[in-house]
N, C-alpha and C positions, 0 to 999 in steps of 0.2 A: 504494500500500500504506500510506504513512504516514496517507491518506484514512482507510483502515481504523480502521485504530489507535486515530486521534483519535475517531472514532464509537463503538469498543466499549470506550475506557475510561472515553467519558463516560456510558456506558448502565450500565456497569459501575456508576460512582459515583453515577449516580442514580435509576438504575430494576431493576438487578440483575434482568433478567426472565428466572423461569424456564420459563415456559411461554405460548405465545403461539397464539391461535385466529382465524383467520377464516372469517365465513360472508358468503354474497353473496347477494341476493335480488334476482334479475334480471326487468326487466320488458319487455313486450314494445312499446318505445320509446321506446330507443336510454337506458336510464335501469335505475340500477344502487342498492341500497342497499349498503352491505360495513359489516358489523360486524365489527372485531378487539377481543380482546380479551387482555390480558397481566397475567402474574404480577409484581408489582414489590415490591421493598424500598423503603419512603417511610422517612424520616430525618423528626421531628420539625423543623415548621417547613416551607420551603421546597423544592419540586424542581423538579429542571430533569428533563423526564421525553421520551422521543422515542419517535413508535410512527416506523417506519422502513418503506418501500416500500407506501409510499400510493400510491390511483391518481395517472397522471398527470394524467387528464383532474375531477379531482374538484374539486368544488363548494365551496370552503371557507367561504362561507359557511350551506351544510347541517349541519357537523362540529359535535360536542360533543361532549363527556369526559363520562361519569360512572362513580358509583363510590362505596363505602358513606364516610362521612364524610371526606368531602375538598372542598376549596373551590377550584375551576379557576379562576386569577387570570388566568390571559393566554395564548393559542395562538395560532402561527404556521405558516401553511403556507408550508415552503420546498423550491424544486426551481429553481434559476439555471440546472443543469447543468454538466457539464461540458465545456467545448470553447473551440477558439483564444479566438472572443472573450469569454466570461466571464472565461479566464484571463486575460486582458489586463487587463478592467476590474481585478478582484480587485487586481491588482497595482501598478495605480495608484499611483506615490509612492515606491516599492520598488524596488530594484535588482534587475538581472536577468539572467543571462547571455545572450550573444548570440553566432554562429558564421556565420561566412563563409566562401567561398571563397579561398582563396591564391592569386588569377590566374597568379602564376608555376610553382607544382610542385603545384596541385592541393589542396595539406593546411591542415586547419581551422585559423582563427585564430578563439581565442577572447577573450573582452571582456568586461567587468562596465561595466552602462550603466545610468543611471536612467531609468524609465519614465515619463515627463513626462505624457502623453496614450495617448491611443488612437482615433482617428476612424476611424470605418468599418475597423476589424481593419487601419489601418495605423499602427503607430506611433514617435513622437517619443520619441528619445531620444538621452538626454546624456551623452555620452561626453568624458573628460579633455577633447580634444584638440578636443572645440565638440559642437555638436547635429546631428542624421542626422534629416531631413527624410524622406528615401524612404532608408531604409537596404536593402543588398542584401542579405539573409542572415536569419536564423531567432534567432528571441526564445527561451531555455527559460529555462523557471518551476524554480525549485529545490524545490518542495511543491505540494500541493492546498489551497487556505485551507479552512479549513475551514468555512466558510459555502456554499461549492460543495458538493452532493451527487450522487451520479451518479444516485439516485435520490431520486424525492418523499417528503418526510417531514415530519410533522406534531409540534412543538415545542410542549412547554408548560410553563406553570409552576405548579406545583399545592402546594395548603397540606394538612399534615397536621396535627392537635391532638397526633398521638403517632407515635412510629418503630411501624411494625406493617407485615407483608406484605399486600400487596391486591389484590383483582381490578379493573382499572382497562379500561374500555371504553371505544372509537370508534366513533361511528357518521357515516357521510356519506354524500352522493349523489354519483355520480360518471355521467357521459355513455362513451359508447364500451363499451356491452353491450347485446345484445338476445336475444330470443329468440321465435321463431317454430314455429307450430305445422304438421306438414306431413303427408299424409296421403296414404295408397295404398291404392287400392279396386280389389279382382279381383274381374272378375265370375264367379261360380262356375257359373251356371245362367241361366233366364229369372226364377226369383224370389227368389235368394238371391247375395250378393257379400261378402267378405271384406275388413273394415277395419282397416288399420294406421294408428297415430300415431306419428310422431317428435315430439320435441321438438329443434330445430336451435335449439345455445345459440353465440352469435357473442360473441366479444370481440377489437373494436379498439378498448381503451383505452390502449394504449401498453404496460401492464403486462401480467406472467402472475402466475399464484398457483400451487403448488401444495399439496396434500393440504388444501383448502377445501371445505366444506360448501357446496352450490348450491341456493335455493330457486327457485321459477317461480313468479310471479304474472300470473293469467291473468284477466282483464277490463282495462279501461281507465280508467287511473287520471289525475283531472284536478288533484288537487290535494294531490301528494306532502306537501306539510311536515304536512298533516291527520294521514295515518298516521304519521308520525316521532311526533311528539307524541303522542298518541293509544295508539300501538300499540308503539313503536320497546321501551318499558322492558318490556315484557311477553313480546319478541322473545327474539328472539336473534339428409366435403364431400359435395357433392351425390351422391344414390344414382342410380347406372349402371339401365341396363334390366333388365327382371325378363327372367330367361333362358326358366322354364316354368312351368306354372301352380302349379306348388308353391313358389314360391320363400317366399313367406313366412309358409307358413300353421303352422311350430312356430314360430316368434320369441314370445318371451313378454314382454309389458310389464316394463319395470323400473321405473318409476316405478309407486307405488304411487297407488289411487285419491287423488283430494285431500281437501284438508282446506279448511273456509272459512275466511272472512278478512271480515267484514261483509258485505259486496256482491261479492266477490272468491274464487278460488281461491285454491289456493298447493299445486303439484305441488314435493314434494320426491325429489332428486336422491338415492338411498340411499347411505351411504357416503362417504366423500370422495374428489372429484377434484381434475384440476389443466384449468384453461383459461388456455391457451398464449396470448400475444397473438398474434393476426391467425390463432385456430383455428377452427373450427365442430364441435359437438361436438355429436352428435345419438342421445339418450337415448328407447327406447320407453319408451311411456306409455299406449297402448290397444293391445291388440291383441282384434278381434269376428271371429271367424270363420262367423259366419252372420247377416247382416244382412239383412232381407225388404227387397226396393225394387221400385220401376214404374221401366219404361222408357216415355217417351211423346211422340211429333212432337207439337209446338207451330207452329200456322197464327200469328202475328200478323195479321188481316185490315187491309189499310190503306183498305177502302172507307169514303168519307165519304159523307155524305146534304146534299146541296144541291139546291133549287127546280130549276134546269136542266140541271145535270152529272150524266151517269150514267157513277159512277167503277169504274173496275175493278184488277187488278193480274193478274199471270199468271206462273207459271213459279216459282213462290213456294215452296224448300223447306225443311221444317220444322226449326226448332229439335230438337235431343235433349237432352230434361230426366231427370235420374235424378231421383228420390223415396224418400227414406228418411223414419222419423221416427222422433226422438231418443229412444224408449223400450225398455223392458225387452221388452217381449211381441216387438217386432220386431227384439231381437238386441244393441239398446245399453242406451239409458236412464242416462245417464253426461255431465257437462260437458262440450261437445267447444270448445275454442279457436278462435278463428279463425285460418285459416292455409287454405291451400293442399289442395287434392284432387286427385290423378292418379289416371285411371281407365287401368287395363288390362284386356282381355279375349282370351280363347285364340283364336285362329285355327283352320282345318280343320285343320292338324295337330297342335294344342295348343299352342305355342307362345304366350307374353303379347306382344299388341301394344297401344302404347299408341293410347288411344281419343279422348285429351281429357283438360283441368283447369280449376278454375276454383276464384274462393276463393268462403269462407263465411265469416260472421261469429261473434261469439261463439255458441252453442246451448244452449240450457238442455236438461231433459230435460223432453224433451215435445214439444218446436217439432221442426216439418218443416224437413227440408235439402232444396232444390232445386235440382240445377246442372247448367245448359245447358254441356255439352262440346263443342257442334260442330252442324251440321247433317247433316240426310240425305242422300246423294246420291242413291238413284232413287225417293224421294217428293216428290211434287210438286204445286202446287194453285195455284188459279185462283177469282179470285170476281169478280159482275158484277152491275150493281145496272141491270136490266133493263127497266124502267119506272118513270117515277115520273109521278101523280097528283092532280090538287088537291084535299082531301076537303070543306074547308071552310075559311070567312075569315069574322072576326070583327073587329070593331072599336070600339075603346071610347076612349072622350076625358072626361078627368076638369077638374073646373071650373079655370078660366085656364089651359090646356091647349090650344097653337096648334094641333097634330098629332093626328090620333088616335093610338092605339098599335094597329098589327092585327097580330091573331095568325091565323097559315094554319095546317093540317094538312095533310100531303101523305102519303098512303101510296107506300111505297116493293116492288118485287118483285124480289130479289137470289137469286142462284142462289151458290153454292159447291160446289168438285168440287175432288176428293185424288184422285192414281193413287200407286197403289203396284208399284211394279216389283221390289221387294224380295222376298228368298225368305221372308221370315219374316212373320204377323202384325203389323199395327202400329197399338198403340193411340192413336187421332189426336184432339188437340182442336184445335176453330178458335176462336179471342178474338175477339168484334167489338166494340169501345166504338159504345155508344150516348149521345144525351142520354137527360137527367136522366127527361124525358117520357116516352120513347119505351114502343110498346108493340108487344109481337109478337102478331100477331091469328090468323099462320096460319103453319106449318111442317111439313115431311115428317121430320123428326125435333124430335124433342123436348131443347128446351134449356133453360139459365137462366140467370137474373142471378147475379153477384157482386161481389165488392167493384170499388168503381169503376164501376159503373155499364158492366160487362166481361159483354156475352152470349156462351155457351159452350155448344158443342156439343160429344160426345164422344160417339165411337164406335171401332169395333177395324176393321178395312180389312184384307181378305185379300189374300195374295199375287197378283199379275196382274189384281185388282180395282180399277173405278173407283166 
């Protein structure tokens, strides 16, 4: 308590603050901005001024002070803590009392001893009657020095030209907050699913705050001290199973759409909260109750085309890819974070089971989301690369040149075959990489190139059809 004391009559005589604000603008890795800001009484000349319950994990060399005509001559971030051995060091030099056991009847003998050292939280002390090497019995401190804080706070010395009340700001980076974007998708039909966003805000920085204002910054940020500079002055648990297919389709977004930031989001947290140390605090932020998507098996073909090997694979089943795209016409059209997708869909008796997750990266609006959940179990495919050819060999030797260089053509005749044992339609594409050359001269369905030099067939496969 006396701690106390000596804390709020030096705030008292130097900083008088009557009103005190923090905001935190949390990013998604593991990286925190916190701005406070306080009402103070400045005395002409010099103050000694303290913002008090800093992070503990905070960067002190991020921190600056400002604030309308004032000159920040000197800050210190101090957090020793408090415990046996800080007390110990503190008291270095100092006499101390000390309590033992009465090996005869049990009752305390007490002793006033100088505190000569302290090695490793055992200490040397000097007592009338000579020195205690390994003393038996318990050291107590008569105060808190007051250079011990039990929490981190942030010391400085700041010039006024005139006594006048002011608004005095902190700004730092502090490690131990993140926040992550997490997302749940029910499938409502064959062409429409229902999107929710959490934002899940995690603080283990050792500290809590409460009634703080909370921002989100949403892309990837490579080089913090840019926006400090730049931007800082112009500034300021896990969800259970869904029970039925309704479970979240009234939850309404709380966070409002964002606001940009150069290259960046910034979803704010409306209102002020408090995030507890060691909480996870998960705030909606989209909620799309009709989003258009494809459901579609994905063959990866693994046949390779070599001179003698006729390669095959078998028993091969498909990827399941969803398909949305990040626009307006198809239900979104909105930032979506990267973070996490848990797909659920209803069972024969309506019930949500989950289906699959997987993550995505940041999405602008516009770009396609594609996320493979899992595979099929009763689709299944087969390809076989069933003759190969020589069509022609050429060879050409350029001058001082030992070897010729010959180039062959070999036509290749490969088959591929999907069963579907599924009750339902299944829209199926097969991948086959080709080289750069290659050409397809003859096919029973009609396919194409794309990117990567990726041939693609795609068709829909009926129920009990091969």
């Amino acid at each position: 308590m006396k701690k106390t004391v000596l804390l709020l009559s030096l705030t008292a005589l130097c900083t008088a603050n009557a009103l005190a604000e923090t905001e935190i603008t949390i990013y998604n890795q593991n990286l925190a901005l916190i701005k406070k800001s306080q009402t103070t009484d400045l005395k002409s000349g010099i103050n000694e001024i303290i913002f008090d319950e800093v992070a503990q994990q905070m960067r002190p060399e991020s921190a600056f002070i400002y604030g309308a005509d004032i000159r920040v001559l000197e800050q210190n971030y101090d957090y020793a803590g408090i415990n046996y051995s800080t007390l110990l060091q503190a008291n270095l030099g100092k006499e101390v009392n000390t309590v033992r056991t009465n090996p005869q009847d049990g009752s305390n003998i007490f002793k006033r001893a100088l505190l000569v050292s302290a090695n490793q939280d055992s200490p040397l002390l000097k007592f009338d009657y000579g020195i205690e090497t390994n003393f038996p019995g318990r050291v107590l401190f008569d105060s808190i020095p007051k250079e011990l804080n039990s929490t981190p706070v942030l010391m400085a010395k700041i010039e006024s030209p005139t006594a006048a009340t002011k608004d005095l700001n902190l700004a730092y980076l502090t490690s131990g907050f993140t926040w992550q974007a997490n997302y749940i998708a029910k499938v409502n039909n064959k062409e429409y699913l229902a999107l929710l966003g959490r934002a899940a805000v995690t603080n283990n920085s050792g500290s809590g705050y409460n009634n703080v204002k909370v921002n989100l910054i949403a892309g990837n940020v490579n080089t913090v001290t840019q926006y400090l500079h730049h931007r800082m002055l112009k500034a300021v648990q896990t969800q259970g199973m869904l029970a039925n297919a309704a479970s979240f389709a009234d939850e309404e977004a709380v966070i409002a759409a964002p606001t940009s930031l150069d290259s960046y989001y910034v979803y704010e947290i409306p209102g002020k909260t408090e995030l507890k140390n060691g909480q996870i605090k998960q705030v909606s932020f989209i909620t799309a109750p009709k989003v258009k998507y494809q459901k579609e098996g994905v063959i990866n073909s693994s046949l390779s085309f070599s001179s003698t090997t006729k390669s095959a694979y078998k028993d091969v089943h498909p990827n399941i890819i969803y398909h949305f795209t990040n626009n307006k016409e198809d239900g979104l059209g909105m930032p979506l974070p990267q973070g996490k997708i848990s797909l659920y869909a209803p069972d024969e008796k309506g019930a949500l089971q989950f289906i699959g997750e997987n993550m995505i990266d940041n999405k602008a609006e516009g770009q396609k989301v594609s996320l493979q959940i899992g595979k099929f179990f009763d689709v299944y495919g087969e390809g076989n690369i069933t003759d190969i050819s020589k069509i022609t060999e050429k060879q050409f030797q350029k001058p001082n040149q030992k070897c010729p260089t010959i180039f062959t053509t070999y036509r290749y005749k490969a088959t591929y075959s999907t069963k579907n044992k599924n009750k339902d339609t299944v829209h199926m594409v097969i991948k086959q990489p080709l080289h750069g050359q290659a050409k397809v001269i003859k096919e029973t369905l009609a396919g194409t190139f794309t990117e990567g030099n990726i041939y693609e067939w795609k068709f829909d496969i009926e129920p009990g059809k091969t």
